[in-house]
Steps between C-alpha positions, in 0.01 A plus 500: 500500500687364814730173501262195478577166718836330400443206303565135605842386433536342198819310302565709139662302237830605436448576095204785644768671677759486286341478140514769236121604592513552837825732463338698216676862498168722644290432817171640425278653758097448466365844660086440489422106402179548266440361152731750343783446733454139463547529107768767531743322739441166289632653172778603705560173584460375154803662395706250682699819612283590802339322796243564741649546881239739674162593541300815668157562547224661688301210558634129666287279277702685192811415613390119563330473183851652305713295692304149411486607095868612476640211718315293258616660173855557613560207619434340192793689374723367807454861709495470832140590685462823609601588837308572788708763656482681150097529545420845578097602643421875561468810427888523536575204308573685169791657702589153660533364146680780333785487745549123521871455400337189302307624277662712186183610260151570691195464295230745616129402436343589790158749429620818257467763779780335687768533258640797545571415818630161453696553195690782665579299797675210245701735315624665904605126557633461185328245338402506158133480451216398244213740589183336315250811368424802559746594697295786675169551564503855510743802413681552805540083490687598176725772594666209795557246211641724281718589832559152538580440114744773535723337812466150313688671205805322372504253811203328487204326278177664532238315261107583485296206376374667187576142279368571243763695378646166453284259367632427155229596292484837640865603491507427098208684460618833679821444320340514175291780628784702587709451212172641288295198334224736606606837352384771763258397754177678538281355701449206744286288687555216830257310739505290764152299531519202800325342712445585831684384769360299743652475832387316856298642760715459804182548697666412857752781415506880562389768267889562483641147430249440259604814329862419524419163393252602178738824420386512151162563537595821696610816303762594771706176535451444151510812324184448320502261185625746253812514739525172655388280175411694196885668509660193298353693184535814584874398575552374128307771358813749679733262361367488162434896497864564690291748731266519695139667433474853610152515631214285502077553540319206618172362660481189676235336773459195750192408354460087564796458732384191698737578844466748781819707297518832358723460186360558172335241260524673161741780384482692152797687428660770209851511579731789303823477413732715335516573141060496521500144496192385772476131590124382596489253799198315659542281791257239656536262812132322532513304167337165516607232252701721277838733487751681291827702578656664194591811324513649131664748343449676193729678297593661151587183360299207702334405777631282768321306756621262813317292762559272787348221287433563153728656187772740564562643157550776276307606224551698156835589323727286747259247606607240716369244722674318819526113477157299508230753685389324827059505514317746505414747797261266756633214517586327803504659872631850597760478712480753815812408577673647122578147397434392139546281264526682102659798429641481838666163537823646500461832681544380871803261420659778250463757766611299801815361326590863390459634907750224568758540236442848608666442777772227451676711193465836748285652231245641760144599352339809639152490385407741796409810208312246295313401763382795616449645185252237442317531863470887437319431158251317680444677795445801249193344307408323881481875612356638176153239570487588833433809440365580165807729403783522248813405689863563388770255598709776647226591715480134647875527532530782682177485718701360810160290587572183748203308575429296852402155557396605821615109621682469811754226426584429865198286536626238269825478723 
């Protein structure tokens, strides 16, 4: 991600320089400029407490593409354009970025596998850091965050993108949930049914950059779906259940995947969690024309069910419904890159101004546990359909297993 070519000189009006925008309190880092970066850093910016000064990625034509959308959108807002000496290409840009004495917060989308990695070598440099889900691809990628969660203690913000736990609609629910409208839970269910996602061909490129570049479509950069995409549920199912499940069967194929990648179409999952409650969970990425994400619980005294678009209610002895139900499940476009409109208008902008207040006040969130907690739940049902077998969550935790993108970085130099 080396320095691009300085810029033409160019006169700056004085009120960009000087106004209350451009000397907003945190300088944001972009660390991997994809869709979800894109989104991320722009709620950021949305706060009016943030603002976009850097940029690092793996690819030139990433950077470019970043810098023209955010010097658009920011400079609406009177903030400066981005700098070219603060445009970082490589395979060492990540460190390039996290050291800048410019940049205060580093938001880290680049693929899953990398994160470990890259979040550790924020919190070394002392930046605070939004690390966008899952934080860890495999166990051993989990042991370094929780490393890295435990030198960020007390000094600096460490957020995971898990929104939901957010949005509005959600947060009264599990409040209601946890303060017993549903009596003693007994059983659950979740699912995740999208589309899948399409990506180009980069047919001039190597069978490395075009892996790099299409990360989700491979099980090891991505961490398979259940990891990578299906973990937003799984994540609120924890938080609803104030655990995590205990072990987990599963079966799960790549039956109709329409790319050269190895990750999974379809999973079916029985998660267990303590107290005998089991959670069913079926996952699908090939859907054509149609799509839900929700869950349901059901205990001794009602029944209550969530989506992404559709009700989020409670039913029986305390029912109770949130505001005007958005349409039902289907409608409109899946969004690969976790933005949507529902259930989930609120989520990104509730989560992003919470990171930064985080911050200001010096009430630094750790979400390194949660995080991982979350990542280990899937990788436990990932490993229980890979092979066929019961699988406990200690056994995921403690397995030590590392996995190797066998991709030799220094090419992209």
């Amino acid at each position: 991600m080396g320095t691009a070519a300085a810029a033409g000189f160019m006169i700056v009006a004085p009120q960009l320089v000087r106004g209350t925008a451009a000397n907003s309190a945190l300088r944001v880092g972009l660390l991997g400029c994809g869709g979800r970066g894109t989104a991320d850093a722009e709620y950021l910016i949305e706060t009016g407490k943030a603002r976009l000064v850097a940029l690092a990625d793996l690819f030139q034509d990433q950077l470019d593409k970043a810098k023209a959308h955010f010097d658009k959108f920011q400079q609406a807002k009177g903030i400066p354009a981005i700098e070219r000496s603060l445009m970082f290409r490589g395979p060492n840009a990540y460190q390039e970025i996290c050291h800048s004495k410019e940049v205060d917060v580093v938001v880290i989308t680049t693929p899953p596998y990398f994160h470990p990695q890259h979040l550790a070598e924020a919190v070394t440099a002392g930046k605070h850091v939004y690390c966008e889900k899952p934080v860890a691809v495999d166990p051993q990628g989990c042991v370094s965050v929780l490393d890295s969660g435990r030198r960020a203690q007390g000094r600096l913000s460490l957020e995971v993108g898990f929104q939901l736990r957010n949005a509005p609609p959600y947060v009264e629910q599990v409040k209601r949930i946890h303060e017993g409208a549903l009596g003693d839970i007994v059983s659950a269910t979740g699912h995740y049914f999208s589309g899948y996602i399409d990506r180009p061909k980069w047919p001039n490129a190597s069978e490395d950059e075009r892996r790099i570049r299409n990360w989700v479509h491979y099980r090891i950069l991505s961490g398979d779906i259940i990891v990578e995409q299906n973990i937003h549920v799984i994540d609120v199912c924890n938080w609803i259940m104030q655990a995590h499940p205990v072990k987990a069967s599963a079966s799960g194929s790549n039956k109709y995947r329409p790319d050269q990648g190895d990750c999974y179409t379809n999973y079916s999952v029985v998660f267990h969690y303590p107290n005998g409650v089991s959670m069913t969970f079926g996952s699908t990425q090939f859907n054509k024309g149609w799509w839900d994400v929700g869950w349901t619980f059901f205990g001794t005294k009602g029944v209550s069910e969530a989506h992404y678009n559709g009700p989020v209610a409670i039913y029986g002895e305390n029912a109770w419904k949130y505001g005007e139900a958005a349409s039902q499940a289907g409608g409109g476009e899946f969004s690969a890159a976790g933005v949507f409109h529902g259930n989930l208008d609120q989520a990104d902008p509730e989560k992003k101004m919470s990171f930064v207040n985080s911050i200001l006040n010096k009430q630094f969130h750790n979400q390194a546990e949660q995080g991982v907690e979350s990542a280990l739940s899937c990788m436990m049902a990932r490993q229980a359909a890979y092979t066929g077998e019961v699988v406990t969550y200690e056994q995921v935790a403690t397995s030590g297993e590392q996995w190797d993108d066998e991709i030799d970085l220094s090419q992209f130099a």
